[in-house]
C-alpha positions in Angstrom: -28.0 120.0 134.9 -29.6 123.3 135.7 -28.3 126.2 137.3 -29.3 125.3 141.3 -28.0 121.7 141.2 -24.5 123.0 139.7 -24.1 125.7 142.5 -25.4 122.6 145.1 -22.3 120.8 144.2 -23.3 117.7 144.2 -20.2 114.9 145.1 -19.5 112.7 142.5 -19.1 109.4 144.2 -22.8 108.3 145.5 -22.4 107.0 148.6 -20.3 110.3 150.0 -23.4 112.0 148.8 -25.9 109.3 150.3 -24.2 109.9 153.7 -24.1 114.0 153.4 -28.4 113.7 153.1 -28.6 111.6 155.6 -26.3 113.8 158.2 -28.1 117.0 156.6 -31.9 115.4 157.2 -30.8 114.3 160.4 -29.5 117.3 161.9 -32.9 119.2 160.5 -35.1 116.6 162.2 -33.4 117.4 165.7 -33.3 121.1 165.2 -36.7 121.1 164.3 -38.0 118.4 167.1 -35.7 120.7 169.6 -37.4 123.9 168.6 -41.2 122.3 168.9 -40.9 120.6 171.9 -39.3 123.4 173.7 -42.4 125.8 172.5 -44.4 122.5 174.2 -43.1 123.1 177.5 -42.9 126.8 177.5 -46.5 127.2 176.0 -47.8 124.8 178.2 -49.9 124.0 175.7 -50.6 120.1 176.5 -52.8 121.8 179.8 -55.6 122.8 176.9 -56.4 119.5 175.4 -58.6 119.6 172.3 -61.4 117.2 172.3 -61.8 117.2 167.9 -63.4 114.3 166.2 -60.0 112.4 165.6 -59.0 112.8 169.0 -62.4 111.3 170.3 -61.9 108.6 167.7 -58.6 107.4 168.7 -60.1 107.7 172.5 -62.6 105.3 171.3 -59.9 102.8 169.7 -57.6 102.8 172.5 -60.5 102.3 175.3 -63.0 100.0 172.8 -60.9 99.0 169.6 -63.7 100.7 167.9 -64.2 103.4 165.0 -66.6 105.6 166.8 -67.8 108.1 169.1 -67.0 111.2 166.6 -69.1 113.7 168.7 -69.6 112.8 172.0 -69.2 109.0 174.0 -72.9 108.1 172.8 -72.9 108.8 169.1 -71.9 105.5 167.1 -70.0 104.0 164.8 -68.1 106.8 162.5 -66.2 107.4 159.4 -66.1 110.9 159.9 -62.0 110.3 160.0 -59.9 108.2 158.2 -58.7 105.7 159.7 -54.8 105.5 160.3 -54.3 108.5 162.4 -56.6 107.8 164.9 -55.4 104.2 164.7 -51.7 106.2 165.5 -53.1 107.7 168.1 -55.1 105.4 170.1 -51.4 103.5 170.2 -50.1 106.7 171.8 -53.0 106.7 174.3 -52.5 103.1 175.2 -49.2 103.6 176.1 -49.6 107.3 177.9 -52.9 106.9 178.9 -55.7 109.5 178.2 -54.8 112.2 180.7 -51.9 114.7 181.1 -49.4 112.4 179.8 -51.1 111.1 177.0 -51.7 114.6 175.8 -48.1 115.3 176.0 -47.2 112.3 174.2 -49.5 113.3 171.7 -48.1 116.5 171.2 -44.6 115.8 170.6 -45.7 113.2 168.6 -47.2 115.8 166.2 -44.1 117.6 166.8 -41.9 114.0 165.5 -44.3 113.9 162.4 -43.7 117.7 161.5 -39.7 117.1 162.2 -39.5 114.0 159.7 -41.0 116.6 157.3 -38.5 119.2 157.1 -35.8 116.6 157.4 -36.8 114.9 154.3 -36.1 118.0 152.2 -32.9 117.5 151.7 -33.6 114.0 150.5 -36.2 115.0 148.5 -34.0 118.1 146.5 -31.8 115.3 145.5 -34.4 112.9 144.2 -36.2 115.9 142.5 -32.8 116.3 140.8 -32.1 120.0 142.0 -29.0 118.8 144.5 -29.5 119.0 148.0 -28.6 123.0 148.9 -32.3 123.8 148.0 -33.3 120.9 150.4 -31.2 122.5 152.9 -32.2 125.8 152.8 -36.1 124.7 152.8 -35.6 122.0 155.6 -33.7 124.7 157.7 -36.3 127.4 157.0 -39.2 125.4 157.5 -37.3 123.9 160.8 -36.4 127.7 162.1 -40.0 129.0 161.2 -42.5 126.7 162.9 -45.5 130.1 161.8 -48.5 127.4 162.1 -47.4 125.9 164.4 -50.5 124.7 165.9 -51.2 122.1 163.1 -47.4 120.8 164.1 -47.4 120.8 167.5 -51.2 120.1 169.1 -51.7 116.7 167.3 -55.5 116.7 167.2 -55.5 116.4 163.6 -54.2 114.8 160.9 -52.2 117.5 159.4 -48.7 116.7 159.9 -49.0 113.4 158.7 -50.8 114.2 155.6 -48.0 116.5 155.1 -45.0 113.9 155.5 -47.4 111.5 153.6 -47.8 113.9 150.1 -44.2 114.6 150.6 -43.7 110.9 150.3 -45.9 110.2 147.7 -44.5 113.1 145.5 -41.0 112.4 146.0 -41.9 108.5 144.7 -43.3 109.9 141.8 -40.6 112.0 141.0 -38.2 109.6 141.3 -40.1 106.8 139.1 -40.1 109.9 136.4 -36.2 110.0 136.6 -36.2 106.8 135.4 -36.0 105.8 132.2 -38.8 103.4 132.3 -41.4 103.2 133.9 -40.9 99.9 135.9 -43.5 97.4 137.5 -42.1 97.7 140.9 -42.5 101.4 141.0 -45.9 101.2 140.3 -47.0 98.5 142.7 -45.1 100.6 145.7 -46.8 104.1 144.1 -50.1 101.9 144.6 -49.4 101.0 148.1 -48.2 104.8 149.1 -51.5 106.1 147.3 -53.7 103.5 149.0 -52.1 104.3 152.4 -52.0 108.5 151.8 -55.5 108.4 151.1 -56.8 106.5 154.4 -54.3 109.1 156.0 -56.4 111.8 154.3 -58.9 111.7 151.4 -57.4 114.8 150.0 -54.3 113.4 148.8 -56.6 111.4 146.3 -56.3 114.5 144.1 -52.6 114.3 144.1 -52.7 111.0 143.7 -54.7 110.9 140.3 -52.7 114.4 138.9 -49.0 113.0 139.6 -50.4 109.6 137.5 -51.8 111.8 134.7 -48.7 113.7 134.5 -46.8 110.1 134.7 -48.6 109.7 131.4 -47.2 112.4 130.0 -44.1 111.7 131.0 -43.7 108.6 129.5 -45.9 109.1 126.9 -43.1 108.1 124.4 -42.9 104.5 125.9 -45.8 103.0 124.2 -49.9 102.8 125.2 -49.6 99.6 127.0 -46.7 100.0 129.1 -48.4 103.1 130.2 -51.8 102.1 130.7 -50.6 98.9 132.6 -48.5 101.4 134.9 -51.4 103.5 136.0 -53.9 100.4 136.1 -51.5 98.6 138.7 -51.4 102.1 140.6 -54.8 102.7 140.1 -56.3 99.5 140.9 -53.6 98.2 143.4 -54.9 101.6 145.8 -58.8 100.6 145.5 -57.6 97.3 146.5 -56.1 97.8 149.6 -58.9 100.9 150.4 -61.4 97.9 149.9 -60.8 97.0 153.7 -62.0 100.2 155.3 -64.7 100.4 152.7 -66.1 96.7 154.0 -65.8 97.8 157.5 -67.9 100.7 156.7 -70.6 99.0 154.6 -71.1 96.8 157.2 -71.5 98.9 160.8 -72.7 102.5 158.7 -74.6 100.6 155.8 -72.6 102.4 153.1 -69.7 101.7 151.2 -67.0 104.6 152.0 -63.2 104.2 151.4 -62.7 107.6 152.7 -64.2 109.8 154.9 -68.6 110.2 155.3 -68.8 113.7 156.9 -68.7 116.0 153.4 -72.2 116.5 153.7 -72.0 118.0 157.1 -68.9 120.0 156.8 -70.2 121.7 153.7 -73.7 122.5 155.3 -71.8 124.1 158.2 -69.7 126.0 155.8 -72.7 127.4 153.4 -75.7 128.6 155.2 -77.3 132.0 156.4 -74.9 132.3 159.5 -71.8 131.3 157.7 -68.6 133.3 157.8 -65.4 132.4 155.7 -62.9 131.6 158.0 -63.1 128.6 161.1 -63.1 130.9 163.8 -65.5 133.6 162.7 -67.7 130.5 161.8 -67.9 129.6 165.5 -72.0 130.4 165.6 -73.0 128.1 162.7 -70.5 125.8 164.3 -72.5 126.0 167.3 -76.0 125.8 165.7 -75.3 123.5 162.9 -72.2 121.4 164.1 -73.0 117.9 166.5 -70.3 118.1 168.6 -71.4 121.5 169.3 -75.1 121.5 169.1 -76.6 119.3 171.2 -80.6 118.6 169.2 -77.7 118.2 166.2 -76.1 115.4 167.7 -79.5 113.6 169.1 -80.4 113.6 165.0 -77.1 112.0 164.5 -77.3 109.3 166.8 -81.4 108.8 165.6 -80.9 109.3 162.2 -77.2 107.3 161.7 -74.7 109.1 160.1 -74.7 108.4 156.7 -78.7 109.4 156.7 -77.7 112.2 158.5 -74.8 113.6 156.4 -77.1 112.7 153.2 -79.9 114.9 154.8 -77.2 117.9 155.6 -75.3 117.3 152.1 -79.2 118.0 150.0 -79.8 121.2 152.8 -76.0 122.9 152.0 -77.1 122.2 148.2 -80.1 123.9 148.2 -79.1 126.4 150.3 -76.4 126.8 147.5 -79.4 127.0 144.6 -80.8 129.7 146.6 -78.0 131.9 147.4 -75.3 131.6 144.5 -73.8 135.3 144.4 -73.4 134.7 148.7 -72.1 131.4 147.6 -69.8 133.0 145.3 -68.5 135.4 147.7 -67.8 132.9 150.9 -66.0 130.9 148.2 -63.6 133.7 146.8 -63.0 134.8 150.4 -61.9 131.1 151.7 -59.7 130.7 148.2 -57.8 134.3 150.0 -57.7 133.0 153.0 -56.6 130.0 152.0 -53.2 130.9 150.7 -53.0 134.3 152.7 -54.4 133.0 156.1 -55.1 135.4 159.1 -53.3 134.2 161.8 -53.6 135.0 165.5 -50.5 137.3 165.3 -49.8 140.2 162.6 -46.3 138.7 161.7 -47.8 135.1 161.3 -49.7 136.3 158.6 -47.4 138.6 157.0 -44.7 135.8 157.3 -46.9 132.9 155.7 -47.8 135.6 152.9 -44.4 136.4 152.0 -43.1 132.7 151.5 -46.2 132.3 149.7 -45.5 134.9 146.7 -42.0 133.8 147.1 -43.0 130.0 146.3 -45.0 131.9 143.5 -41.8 133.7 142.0 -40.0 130.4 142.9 -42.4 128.3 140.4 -41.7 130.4 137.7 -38.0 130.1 138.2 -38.3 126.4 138.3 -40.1 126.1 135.3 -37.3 128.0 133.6 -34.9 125.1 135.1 -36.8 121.8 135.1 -40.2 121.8 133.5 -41.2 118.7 134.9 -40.3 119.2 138.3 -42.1 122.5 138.2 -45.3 121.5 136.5 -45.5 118.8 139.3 -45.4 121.2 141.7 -47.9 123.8 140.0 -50.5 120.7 139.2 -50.5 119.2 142.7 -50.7 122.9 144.6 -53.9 123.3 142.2 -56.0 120.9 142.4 -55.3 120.3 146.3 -57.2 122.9 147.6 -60.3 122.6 145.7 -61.9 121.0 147.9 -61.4 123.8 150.7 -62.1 126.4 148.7 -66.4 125.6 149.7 -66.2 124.4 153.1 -64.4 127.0 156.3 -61.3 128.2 155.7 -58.9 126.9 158.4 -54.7 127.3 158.6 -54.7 123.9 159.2 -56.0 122.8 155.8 -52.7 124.6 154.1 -50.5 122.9 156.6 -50.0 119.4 154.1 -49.1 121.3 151.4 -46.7 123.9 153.1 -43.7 122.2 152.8 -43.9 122.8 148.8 -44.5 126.4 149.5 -41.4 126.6 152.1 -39.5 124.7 148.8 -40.6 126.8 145.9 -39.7 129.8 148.2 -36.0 128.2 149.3 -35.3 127.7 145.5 -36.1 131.4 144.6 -34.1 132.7 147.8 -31.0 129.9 146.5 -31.4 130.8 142.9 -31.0 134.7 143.9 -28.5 134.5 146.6 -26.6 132.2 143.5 -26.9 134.7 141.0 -25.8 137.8 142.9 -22.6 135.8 144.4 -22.0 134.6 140.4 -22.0 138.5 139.5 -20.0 139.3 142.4 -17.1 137.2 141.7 -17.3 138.1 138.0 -18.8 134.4 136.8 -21.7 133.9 134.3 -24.9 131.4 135.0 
């Protein structure tokens, strides 16, 4: 056992320890709902609704039952979202309705969805095998600390979710790896979560295909078949049940797509002669670029179709690419900085979210001297995650999913510390 999990103290009968995570990942949840719903009502925020794609989609469900209307009421059928938050939403908006209250409901919603994520830290110490202080200490910090909060309390994206869903999918991996064996079972419900995390967010597909890589590794010393068979049930079982949403997409848009179709576009509005690194300083070639800001933009979507438009604004952000690689190069080294240091609206936002990222950095390294596995899974999945936003507008939003592993890797360094100086206080070697 290494050095964290002995100072969590972990009780030796199972179900006393059962019910402690539970009461622990339920008192988080509440403190952390409590917190967010009060900044809700004090904010006011829910009088500034956000009209964003997914919020126009689920708008669309609840009032049509259809996928579309991305842009504006008039421009289609879409796949520029996937397809389960919206669905989420539009049940939120059937209920609330689509004005004041509905925005409300959505909101703390968002803020239910963020909760359910720091209380599952303490469950997921313990599956990790680091006890459940760590869990504790990252569930309350991340609980106490709501510094983006806009991606946990406003609800117009998919964030939170794709945060409690990688969470999920990471802690299932994790657990299959403490295992033995690698069993049948595990990999038909690692299929299912995968399937299901990726029509949350496409995103997560790069998780999805390093945690099974890593899986080989892991059980590497179980034999070529039983390890092939485990990743082709996970692998094939997700395309399976993505096969829907790619059906329903071949036939209104014409193409098959069992994720999302608007790449082309957001990588055209992130690379071109106007373009600035981060969201907000990118608002003109938003404005000139962007459909549901420009309005000749949004008469070539609705003339063209969407897939023939995002193919035609995928091959101009290319070429614009070939022409200008060393500007290129330099929107792409700013976004990976702003990325992981992210310039908030207030100074001590930024300097917050900074620190607990080069404390999740010291925090991998002391992890890796504990638990290799634990902390290559980690390292791999924080990686390869934000590739994908390192060419296209650097948002906070984008970092939210993946924040809880930073608020973790952070809590372990703080524990491991506030372990080792008690240990020399009272005399005690590690």
């Amino acid at each position: 056992m290494n050095k964290v999990a002995q100072e969590a103290s972990i009780p030796a009968d199972t179900t006393s320890h059962a019910s402690g995570v539970v009461f622990r990942s339920v008192a988080i949840f509440f403190v952390a709902l409590f917190l967010r719903v009060a900044l809700i009502m004090v904010t006011k925020s829910y009088l500034a609704p956000e009209r964003t794609e997914v919020v126009n989609v689920a708008r669309s469900l609840a009032a049509h039952g259809e996928f579309a209307n991305a842009y504006s009421p008039t421009s289609g059928p879409t796949a520029h979202t996937s397809p389960v938050y919206p669905l989420l939403l539009s049940i939120v908006y059937r209920w609330f309705g689509a004005g004041q209250a509905g925005e409300v409901a959505q909101e703390v919603f968002a803020c239910c969805l963020a909760s359910l994520l720091w209380g599952w830290m303490p469950a997921a110490s313990s599956i990790f095998g680091l006890g459940t202080s760590v869990g504790v200490v990252a569930g309350m910090m991340g609980a106490l600390l709501p510094i983006n909060r806009w991606p946990e309390t406003k609800g117009s994206f998919e964030a939170p979710l794709t945060a409690v869903m990688l969470a999920m999918l990471f802690s299932a991996f994790l657990c299959t790896w403490k295992r033995s064996q690698p069993s049948l079972a595990h990999a038909v419900g690692l299929g299912i979560l995968g399937a299901l995390a990726i029509l949350v967010a496409p995103t997560l597909a790069s998780a999805l295909a390093v945690l099974l890589v890593l899986s080989c590794f892991r059980f590497r010393r179980d034999g070529a078949i039983r390890i092939v068979t485990y990743v082709l049930v996970v692998a094939v079982l997700a395309f399976f049940l993505l096969l829907p949403w790619g059906i329903r997409n071949y036939r209104v848009l014409g193409k098959f797509i069992v994720t999302r179709s608007n790449f082309g576009l957001e990588l055209q509005a992130s690379n071109n002669d106007f373009a600035k690194a981060k969201v907000y300083d990118n608002e003109f070639a938003n404005k000139r670029y962007h459909p549901k800001e420009n309005r000749a933009e949004l008469q070539r979507v609705e003339s063209m179709g969407e897939i023939a438009y995002n193919r035609q604004k995928l091959q101009e952000a290319t070429d614009w690419i070939r022409a200008h690689p060393r500007r290129f190069m330099s929107l792409t080294v700013q976004r990976v900085f702003y990325f992981w240091f992210p310039n908030m609206k207030r100074p001590a936002q930024t300097v917050l979210l900074g620190l607990l990222t080069l404390g999740a950095i010291l925090g991998g390294f002391r992890l890796y001297r504990d638990d290799h596995l634990v902390a290559i899974a980690f390292v791999s999945v924080l990686l390869t995650y934000p590739l994908i936003y390192y060419i296209v507008q650097s948002d906070a939003r984008y970092v939210y999913p993946i924040s809880w592993m930073i608020y973790f890797l952070a809590a372990y360094y703080l524990f491991g510390m506030w372990s080792s100086v008690r240990n020399s206080r009272t005399g005690t070697t590690q």
